[in-house]
C-alpha positions in Angstrom: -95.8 113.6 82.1 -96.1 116.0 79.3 -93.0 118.1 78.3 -92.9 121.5 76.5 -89.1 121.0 75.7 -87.8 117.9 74.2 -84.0 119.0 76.0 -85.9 118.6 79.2 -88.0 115.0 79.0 -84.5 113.7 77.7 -83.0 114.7 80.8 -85.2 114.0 82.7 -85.6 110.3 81.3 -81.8 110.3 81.9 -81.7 111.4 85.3 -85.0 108.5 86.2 -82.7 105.9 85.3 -80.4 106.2 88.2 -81.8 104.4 91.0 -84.2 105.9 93.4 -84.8 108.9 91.1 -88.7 109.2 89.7 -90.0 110.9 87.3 -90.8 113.4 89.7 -87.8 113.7 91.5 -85.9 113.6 88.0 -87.5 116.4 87.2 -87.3 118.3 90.5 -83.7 118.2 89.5 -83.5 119.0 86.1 -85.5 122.2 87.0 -83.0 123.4 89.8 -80.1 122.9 86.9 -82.1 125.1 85.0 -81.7 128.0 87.8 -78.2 127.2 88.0 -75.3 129.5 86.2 -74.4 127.1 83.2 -71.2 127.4 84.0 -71.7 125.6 87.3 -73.6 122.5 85.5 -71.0 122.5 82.9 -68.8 121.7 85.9 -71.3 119.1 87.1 -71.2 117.3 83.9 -67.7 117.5 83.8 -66.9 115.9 87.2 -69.2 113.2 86.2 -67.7 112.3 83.1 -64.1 112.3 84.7 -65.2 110.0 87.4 -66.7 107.6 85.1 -64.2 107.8 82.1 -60.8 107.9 84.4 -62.0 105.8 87.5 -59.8 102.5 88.6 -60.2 99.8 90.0 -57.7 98.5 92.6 -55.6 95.6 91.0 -55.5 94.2 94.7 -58.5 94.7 96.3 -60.9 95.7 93.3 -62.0 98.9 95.5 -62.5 102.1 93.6 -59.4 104.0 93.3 -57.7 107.1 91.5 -54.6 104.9 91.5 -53.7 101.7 90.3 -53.8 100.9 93.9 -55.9 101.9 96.5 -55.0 104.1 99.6 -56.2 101.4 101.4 -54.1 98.4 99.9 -50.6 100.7 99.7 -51.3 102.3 103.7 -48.6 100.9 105.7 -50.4 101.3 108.7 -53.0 98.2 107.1 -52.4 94.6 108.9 -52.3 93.3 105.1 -52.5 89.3 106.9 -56.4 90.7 107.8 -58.4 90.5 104.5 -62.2 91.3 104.8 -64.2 90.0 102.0 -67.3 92.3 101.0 -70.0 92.2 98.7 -69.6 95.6 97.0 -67.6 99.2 97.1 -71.0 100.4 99.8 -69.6 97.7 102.2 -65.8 98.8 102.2 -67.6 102.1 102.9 -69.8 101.3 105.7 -67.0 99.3 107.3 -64.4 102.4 107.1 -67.1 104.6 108.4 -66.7 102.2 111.9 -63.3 103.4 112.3 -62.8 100.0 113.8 -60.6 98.2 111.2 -57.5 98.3 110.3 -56.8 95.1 108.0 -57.4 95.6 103.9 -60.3 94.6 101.8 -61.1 92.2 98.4 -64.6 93.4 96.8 -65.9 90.5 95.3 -68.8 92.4 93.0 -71.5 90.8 94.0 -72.9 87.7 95.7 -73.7 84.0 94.0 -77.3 84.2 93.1 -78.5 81.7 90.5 -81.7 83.4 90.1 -80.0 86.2 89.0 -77.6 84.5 86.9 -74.5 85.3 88.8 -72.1 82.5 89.3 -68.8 82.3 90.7 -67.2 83.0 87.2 -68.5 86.0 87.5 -67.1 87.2 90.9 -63.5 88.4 92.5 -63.1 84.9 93.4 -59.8 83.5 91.8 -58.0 86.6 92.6 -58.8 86.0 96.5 -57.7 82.5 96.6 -54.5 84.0 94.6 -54.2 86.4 97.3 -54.1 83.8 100.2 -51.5 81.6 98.2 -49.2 84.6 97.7 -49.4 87.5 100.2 -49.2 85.6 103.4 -52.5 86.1 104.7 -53.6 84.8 108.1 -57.2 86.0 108.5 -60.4 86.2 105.9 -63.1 87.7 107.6 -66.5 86.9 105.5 -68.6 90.2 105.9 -71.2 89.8 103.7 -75.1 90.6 103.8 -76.6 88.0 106.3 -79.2 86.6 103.0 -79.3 83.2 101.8 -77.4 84.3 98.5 -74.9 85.5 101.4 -74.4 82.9 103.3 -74.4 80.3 100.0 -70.9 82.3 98.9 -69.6 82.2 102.3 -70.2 78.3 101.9 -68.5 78.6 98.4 -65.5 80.7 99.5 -64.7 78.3 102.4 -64.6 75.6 99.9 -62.0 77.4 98.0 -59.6 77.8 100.3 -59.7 74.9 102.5 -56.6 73.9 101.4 -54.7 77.0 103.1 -53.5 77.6 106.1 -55.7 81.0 106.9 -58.2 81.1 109.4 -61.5 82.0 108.4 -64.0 83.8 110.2 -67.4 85.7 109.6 -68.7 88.9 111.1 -71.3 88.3 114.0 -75.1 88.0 113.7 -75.4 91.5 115.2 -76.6 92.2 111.6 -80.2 91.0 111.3 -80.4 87.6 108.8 -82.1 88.8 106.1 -80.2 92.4 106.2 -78.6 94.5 103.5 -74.7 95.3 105.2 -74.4 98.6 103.9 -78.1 99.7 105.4 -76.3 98.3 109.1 -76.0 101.3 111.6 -72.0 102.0 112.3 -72.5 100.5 116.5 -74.1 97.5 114.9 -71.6 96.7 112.2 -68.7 97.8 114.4 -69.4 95.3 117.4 -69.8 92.3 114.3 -66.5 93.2 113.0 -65.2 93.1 116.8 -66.8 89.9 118.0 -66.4 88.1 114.5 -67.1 84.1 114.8 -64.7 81.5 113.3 -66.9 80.0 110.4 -67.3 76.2 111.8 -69.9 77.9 113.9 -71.4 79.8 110.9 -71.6 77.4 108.3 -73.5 74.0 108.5 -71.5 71.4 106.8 
């Protein structure tokens, strides 16, 4: 692709590194900036780079958050015994978007995949098992992507917190094995959050 403007290939190289943006496409939307009134994209950029410089994460939950703590983790109407564990900040979002839910969440960043190089050390992990010892929760509900790097953390997580009294269940396989949680259509994801399966009958020991 052969630019006239140097300004423009380097945003356009820019705007192809976000994920599922070509060059094409990158440059689809470079040119409709261009038609825009600057002052409009100077408000673009700005909104941008207040989201990413003054973002938080939840010290509970690790959600994304504007407060220290999440308007999930401090609603009083939450059942704060009910913790859902999910892969990433997408899940909590496809969850909400059920409207069938009313416990709290713990975003573990990822899943353990050895071929990726992510290991427990690098997940939410000891601050879950900290939050069973301490807050007096009764339930973990393990919601994550039905994929053998899934189910191997599930196996992991269970492990971990053996020792405690919480019960410890896993959403039900109305979600395709193999299946991305996030991609799950709100009926689907709703009636495995409903009809959730104690993990005994999950996991193979």
């Amino acid at each position: 692709m052969i630019f006239s403007s140097a300004l423009i290939e380097n945003a356009v190289n820019e705007f192809a590194r976000l994920p599922g943006i070509g060059k094409k496409t990158a440059l689809r939307l470079v040119l409709h900036l261009l038609k825009q009134d600057p002052a409009q994209v100077k408000l673009f950029g700005d909104v941008v780079t207040r989201m990413r410089e003054q973002i938080k994460f939840c010290k509970v939950c690790h959600n994304v958050s504007d407060q220290e703590v999440c308007s999930i983790c401090s609603s009083p109407s939450r059942n704060k015994a009910l913790v859902c564990v999910v892969e990433n900040i997408r899940d909590v979002m496809a969850i909400e978007n059920t409207q069938q839910f009313n416990g709290v969440y713990h975003v573990l960043g990822g899943i353990i995949s050895p071929i990726d190089g992510v290991g427990p050390d690098q997940l939410n992990i000891y601050s879950l098992v900290e939050r069973v010892q301490q807050q007096g929760v009764e339930e973990i509900i393990m919601a994550l992507s039905p994929t053998i790097e899934g189910d191997t953390t599930i196996y992991y997580l269970s492990k971990k917190l053996k020792e405690f009294p919480v019960k410890i269940t896993t959403i039900a396989r109305g979600i395709a094995f193999g299946g991305e949680l996030e991609y799950a259509d709100e009926m689907t994801l709703a009636r495995s959050i409903s009809n959730r399966l104690p993990l005994e009958s999950y996991v193979q020991k």
